[in-house]
C-alpha positions as CSV (number, residue, x, y, z in Angstrom):
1,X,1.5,-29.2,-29.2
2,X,2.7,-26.1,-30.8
3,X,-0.5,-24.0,-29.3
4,X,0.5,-24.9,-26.0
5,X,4.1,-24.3,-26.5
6,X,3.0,-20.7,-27.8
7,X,1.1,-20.2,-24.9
8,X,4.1,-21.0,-22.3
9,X,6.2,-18.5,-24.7
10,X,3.4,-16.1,-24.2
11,X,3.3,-16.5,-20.0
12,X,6.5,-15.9,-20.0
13,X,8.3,-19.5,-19.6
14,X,11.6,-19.7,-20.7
15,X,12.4,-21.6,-24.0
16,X,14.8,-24.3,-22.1
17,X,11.7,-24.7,-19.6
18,X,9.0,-24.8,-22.8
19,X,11.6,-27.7,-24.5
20,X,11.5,-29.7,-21.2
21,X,7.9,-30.1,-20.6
22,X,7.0,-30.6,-24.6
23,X,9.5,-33.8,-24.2
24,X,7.6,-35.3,-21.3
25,X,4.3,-34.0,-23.1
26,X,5.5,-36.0,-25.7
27,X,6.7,-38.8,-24.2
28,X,3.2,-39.5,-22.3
29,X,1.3,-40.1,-25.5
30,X,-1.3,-42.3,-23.7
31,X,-4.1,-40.4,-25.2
32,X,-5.7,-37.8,-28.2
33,X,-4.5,-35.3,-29.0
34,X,-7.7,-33.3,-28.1
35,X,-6.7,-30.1,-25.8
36,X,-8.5,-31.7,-22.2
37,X,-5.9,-34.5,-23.2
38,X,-3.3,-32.7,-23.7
39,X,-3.7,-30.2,-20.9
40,X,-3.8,-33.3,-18.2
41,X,-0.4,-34.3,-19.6
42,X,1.1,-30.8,-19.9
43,X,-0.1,-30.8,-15.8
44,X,1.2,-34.1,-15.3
45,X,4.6,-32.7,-16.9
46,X,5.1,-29.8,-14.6
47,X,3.7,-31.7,-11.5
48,X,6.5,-34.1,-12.4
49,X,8.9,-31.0,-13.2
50,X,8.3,-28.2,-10.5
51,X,10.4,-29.1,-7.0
52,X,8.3,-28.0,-3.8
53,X,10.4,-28.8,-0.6
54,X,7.2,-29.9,2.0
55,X,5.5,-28.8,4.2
56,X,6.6,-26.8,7.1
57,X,7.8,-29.4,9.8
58,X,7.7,-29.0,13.7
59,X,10.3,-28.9,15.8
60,X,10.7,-31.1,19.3
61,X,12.2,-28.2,21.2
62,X,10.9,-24.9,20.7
63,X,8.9,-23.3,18.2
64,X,9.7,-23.4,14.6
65,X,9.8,-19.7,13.6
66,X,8.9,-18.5,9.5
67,X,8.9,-15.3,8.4
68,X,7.2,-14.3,4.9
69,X,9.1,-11.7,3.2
70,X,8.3,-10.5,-0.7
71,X,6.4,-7.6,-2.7
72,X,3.7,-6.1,-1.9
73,X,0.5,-7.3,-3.1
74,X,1.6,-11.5,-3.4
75,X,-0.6,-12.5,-0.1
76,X,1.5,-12.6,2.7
77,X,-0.6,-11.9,5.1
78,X,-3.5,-14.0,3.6
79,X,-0.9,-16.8,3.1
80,X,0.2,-16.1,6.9
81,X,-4.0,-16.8,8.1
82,X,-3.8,-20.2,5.8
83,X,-1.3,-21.5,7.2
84,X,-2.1,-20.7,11.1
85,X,-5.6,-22.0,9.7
86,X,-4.0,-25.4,8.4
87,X,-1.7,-26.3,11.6
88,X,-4.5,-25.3,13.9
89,X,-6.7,-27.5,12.7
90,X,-5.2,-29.4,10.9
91,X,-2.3,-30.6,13.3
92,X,-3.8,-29.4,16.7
93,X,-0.3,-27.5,17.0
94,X,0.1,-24.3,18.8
95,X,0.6,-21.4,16.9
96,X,1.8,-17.4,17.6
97,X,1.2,-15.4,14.9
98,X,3.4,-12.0,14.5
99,X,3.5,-9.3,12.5
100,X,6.0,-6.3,11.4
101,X,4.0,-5.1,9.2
102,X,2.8,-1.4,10.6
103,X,3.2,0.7,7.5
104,X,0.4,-1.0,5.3
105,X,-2.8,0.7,6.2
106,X,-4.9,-2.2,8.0
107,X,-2.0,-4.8,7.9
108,X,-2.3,-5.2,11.6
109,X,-6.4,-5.1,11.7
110,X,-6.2,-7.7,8.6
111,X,-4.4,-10.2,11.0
112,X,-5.9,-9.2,14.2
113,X,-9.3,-10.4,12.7
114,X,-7.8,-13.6,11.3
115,X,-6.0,-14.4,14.9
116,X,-9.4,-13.7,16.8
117,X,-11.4,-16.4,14.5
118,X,-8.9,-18.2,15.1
119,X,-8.6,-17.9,18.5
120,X,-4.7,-17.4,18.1
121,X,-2.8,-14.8,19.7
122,X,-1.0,-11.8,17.6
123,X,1.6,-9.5,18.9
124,X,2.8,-6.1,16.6
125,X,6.5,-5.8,16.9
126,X,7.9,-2.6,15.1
127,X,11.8,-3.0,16.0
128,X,13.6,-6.0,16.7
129,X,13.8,-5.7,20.3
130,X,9.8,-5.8,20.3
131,X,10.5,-8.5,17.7
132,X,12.5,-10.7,20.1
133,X,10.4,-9.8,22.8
134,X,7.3,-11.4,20.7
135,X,9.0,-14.1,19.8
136,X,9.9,-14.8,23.7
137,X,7.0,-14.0,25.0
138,X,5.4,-17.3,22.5
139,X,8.4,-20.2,23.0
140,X,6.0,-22.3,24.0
141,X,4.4,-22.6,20.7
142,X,4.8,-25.6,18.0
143,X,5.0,-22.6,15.6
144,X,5.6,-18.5,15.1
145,X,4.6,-17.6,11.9
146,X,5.9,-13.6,11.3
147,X,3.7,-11.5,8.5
148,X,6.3,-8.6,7.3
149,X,6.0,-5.7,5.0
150,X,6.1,-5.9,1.3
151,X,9.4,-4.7,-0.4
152,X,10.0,-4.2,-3.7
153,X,13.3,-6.3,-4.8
154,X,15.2,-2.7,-6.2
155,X,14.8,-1.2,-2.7
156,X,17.8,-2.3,-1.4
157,X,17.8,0.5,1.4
158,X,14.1,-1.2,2.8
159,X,15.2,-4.9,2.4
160,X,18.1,-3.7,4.6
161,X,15.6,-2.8,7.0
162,X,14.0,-5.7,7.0
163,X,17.0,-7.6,7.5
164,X,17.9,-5.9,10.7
165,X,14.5,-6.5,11.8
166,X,14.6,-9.8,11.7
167,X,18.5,-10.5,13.0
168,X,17.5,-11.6,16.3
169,X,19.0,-14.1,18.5
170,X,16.4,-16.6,17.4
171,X,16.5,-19.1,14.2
172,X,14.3,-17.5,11.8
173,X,13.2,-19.5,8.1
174,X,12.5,-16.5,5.7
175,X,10.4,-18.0,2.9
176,X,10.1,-15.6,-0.3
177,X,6.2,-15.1,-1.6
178,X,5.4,-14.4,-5.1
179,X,2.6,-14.5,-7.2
180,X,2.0,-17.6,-9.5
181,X,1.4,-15.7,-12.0
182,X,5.0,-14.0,-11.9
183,X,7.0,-14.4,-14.9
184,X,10.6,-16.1,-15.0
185,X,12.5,-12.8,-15.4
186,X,10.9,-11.1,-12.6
187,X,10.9,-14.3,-10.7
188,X,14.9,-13.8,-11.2
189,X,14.8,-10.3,-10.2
């Protein structure tokens, strides 16, 4: 137990955090105490632990509208493409896919090859009136799913920007992207 309680400390988990998942750790002796053993209860512990609030979920009038905001870098735009991919497919639902993102060099390209295979249609929108505009032009979808320019969390001026972006007279869900691998104080940050 101590290795992988070192190991947390080193990824960064906080000590409350470390404590919490060494209890349950603990307290689902039902095996060795061999690492593959002990790695499928520390799993088990955080499965148990870590809060994820669903899926995204349809809405019977209109289209459900998400926008992915975080830094650059996390998968937005990849995340953006799995999801179309999943509620295409997966749920037959009818999907717009939107993007903001026109300062990244081959953002746009990136998506307009995704919506192609996936025979899903993209608009560009680089102020919120084209924004609105592309969000109009798709209310007959299940789901709009807006891919949007990485910003670091200490640029307050270009998270401003992208706030204004996306104030438009529609209900938008912003859902935050980071990478897994991001430790708790950043995650904070």
């Amino acid at each position: 137990l101590g290795r992988i309680s070192a190991a947390l400390h080193d990824a960064g988990v906080g000590e409350a955090a470390i404590l919490a998942l060494m209890e349950k750790v603990k307290s689902s002796e039902t095996g060795s105490d061999e690492p593959e053993d002990l790695g499928k209860r520390l799993k088990a512990a955080v499965e148990s632990t870590v809060r994820c609030c669903g899926t995204i979920r349809m809405k019977r009038n209109g289209p459900r509208i998400v926008a992915l905001v975080g830094p650059t870098g996390v998968g937005k735009t990849t995340t953006v493409a799995k999801l179309a991919a999943r509620f295409t497919v997966g749920r037959k639902a009818k999907i717009a896919l939107v993007t903001i993102d026109t300062f990244r060099v081959g953002a746009v390209e990136q998506l307009k090859t995704y919506s192609r295979i996936m025979g899903l249609p993209l608009e560009v929108a680089s102020t919120p009136k084209e924004l609105e505009k592309a969000i109009s032009n798709h209310s007959d979808k299940d789901l709009i799913l807006i891919d949007t320019v990485g910003r670091s969390p200490k640029d307050y001026e270009t998270i401003e920007n992208l706030k204004e972006m996306l104030s438009v007279p529609f209900s938008i869900e912003t859902h935050l992207c980071v990478a897994a691998t991001t430790r708790e104080r950043e995650l904070r940050s």
